[in-house]
C-alpha positions, 0 to 999 in steps of 0.5 A: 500500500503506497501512504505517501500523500498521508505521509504529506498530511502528517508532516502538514498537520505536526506544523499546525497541530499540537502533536499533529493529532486532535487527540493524543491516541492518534498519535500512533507513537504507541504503535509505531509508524504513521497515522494513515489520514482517511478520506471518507467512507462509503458503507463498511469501508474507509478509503485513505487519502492515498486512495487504500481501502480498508474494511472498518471493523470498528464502526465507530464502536456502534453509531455507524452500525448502518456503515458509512453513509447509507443511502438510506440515511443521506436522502433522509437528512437531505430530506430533512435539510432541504 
């Protein structure tokens, strides 16, 4: 998996974030390596800024149990907005 343009973004956001991160778990220093920046999701995957899919197990722990914006979802909050 190439990850150059997350790469680009992470030295980007050190220099306007305090620790390149809005929170200190995303880091990764723990872990070792890079963040990897996502870009959105569609269903139950996220596609990185680089272009890599990847399946969210995660899901945000439960409020995206319909996956990543559901057409379902997105024409009734549409609905709602318009």
């Amino acid at each position: 998996m190439q990850h150059e343009q997350s790469r680009m973004m992470w030295a980007a956001a050190r220099q306007a974030l305090a620790g390149g991160v809005n929170s200190p778990v995303r880091a990764f220093e723990a872990v070792g390596g890079d963040p990897v920046f996502m870009e959105r999701g569609t269903g139950p995957f996220l596609i990185d800024a680089d272009g890599n899919r990847y399946i969210d197990f995660v899901l945000s722990w439960g409020p995206l149990i319909l996956g990543h914006a559901p057409p379902c979802v997105v024409d009734a909050v549409r609905a709602v907005l318009n």
